[in-house]
C-alpha positions as CSV (number, residue, x, y, z in Angstrom):
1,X,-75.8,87.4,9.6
2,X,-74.0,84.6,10.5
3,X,-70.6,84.5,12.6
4,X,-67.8,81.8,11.9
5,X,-68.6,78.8,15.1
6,X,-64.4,79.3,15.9
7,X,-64.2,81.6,18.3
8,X,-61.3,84.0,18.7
9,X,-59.4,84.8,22.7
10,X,-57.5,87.9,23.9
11,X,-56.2,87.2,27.2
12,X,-53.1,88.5,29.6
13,X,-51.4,85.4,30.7
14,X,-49.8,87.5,34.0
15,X,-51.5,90.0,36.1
16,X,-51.3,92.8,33.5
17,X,-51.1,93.6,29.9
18,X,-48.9,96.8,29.5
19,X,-45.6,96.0,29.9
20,X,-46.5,92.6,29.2
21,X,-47.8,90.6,26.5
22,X,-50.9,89.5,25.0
23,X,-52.3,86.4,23.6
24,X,-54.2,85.7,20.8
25,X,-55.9,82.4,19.8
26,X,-57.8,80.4,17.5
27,X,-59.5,77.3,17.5
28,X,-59.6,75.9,14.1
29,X,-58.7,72.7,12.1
30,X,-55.1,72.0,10.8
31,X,-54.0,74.2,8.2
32,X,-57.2,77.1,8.6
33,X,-55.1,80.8,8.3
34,X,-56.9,83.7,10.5
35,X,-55.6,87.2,9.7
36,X,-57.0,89.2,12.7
37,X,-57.0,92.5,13.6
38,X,-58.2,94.9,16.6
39,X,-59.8,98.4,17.3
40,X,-60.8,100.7,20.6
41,X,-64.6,100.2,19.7
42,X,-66.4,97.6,18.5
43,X,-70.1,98.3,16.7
44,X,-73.2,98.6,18.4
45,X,-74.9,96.6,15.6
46,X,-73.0,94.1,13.0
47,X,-71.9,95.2,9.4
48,X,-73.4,92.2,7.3
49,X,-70.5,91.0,4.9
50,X,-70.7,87.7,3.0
51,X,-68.3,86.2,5.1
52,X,-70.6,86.9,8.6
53,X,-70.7,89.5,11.0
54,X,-68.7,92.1,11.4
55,X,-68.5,94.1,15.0
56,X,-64.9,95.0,14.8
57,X,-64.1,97.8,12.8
58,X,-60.2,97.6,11.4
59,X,-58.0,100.0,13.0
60,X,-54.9,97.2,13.2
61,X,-54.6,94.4,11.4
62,X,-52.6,91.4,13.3
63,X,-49.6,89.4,11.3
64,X,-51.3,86.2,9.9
65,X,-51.7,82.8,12.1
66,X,-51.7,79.5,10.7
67,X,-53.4,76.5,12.7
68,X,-51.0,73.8,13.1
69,X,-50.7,70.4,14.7
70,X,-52.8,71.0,17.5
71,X,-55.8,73.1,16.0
72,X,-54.6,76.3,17.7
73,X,-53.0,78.8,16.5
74,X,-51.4,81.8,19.0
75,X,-49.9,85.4,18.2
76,X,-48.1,86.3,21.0
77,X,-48.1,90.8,20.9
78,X,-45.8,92.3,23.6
79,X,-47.4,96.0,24.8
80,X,-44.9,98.8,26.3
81,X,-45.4,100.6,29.3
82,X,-47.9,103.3,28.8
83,X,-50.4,104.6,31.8
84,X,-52.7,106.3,29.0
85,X,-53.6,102.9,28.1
86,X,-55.1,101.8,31.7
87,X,-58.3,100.4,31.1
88,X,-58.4,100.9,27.4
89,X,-60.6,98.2,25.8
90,X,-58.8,96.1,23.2
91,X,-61.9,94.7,21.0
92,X,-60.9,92.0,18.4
93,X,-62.0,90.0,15.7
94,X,-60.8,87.7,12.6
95,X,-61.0,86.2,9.3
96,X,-60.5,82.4,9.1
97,X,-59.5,81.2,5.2
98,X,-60.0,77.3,5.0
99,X,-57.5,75.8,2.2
100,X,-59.2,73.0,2.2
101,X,-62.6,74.2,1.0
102,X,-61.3,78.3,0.0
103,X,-64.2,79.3,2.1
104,X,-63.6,82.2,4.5
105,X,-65.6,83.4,7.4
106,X,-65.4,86.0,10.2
107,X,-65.0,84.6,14.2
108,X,-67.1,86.2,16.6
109,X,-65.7,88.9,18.6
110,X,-63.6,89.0,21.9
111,X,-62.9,92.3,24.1
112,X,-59.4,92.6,26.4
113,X,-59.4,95.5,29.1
114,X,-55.9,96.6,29.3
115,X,-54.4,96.8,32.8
C-alpha cells in the first residue's frame, strides 16, 4: 500500500486551537487540488484503496484546496470555544487529484491534539 510522497500539516499557529484557528497545508506542484478531510480516530492498520493508504476514516470532509503559485496550499478552519474538546485528537488525511496527469493519490496522515 503505497501513500502519496506530499505530506499533509495540521498545526495551531498560537498557543491553542479552541477558540482559535487551525491550519492545514499541502505541499504539492502548481495546480494539484487536495480535498481533505478529518476524524477523532485514525486506523490501527491501513484500508488499501487504489489510490494508497488509507488511515483516516471520513467523519468530515474539508472544503477543497487548490496549490497555487507557491506549491502550497492552506485551509485556514477557525474552532469555537468548547472545553469538551481539550485534548481531543484531530487525525487528518487527503486526496491529492493532479490535472496534469488525472492521477489521484492519498497523503500520508497527520494528527493535531486540541488544546
Amino acid at each position: 500500500v503505497q501513500t502519496c510522497a506530499l505530506p499533509i500539516y495540521v498545526m495551531a499557529v498560537s498557543n491553542r486551537s479552541l477558540g482559535g484557528t487551525i491550519t492545514f497545508g499541502w505541499h504539492g506542484q502548481d495546480g494539484d487540488v487536495f480535498l481533505g478531510w478529518a476524524a477523532a480516530s485514525s486506523l490501527p492498520n491501513p484500508v488499501p484503496t487504489v489510490y494508497g493508504a488509507q488511515w483516516v476514516p471520513v467523519d468530515i470532509v474539508l472544503p477543497m484546496a487548490v496549490v497555487a503559485a507557491d506549491q502550497r496550499a492552506y485551509l485556514g478552519l477557525g474552532l469555537g470555544v468548547n472545553p469538551a474538546l481539550i485534548g481531543l485528537a484531530v487525525h487528518t488525511q487527503a486526496a491529492c487529484y493532479r490535472p496534469r496527469d488525472g492521477s489521484i493519490a492519498l497523503t500520508n496522515r497527520s494528527v493535531l491534539t486540541l488544546h
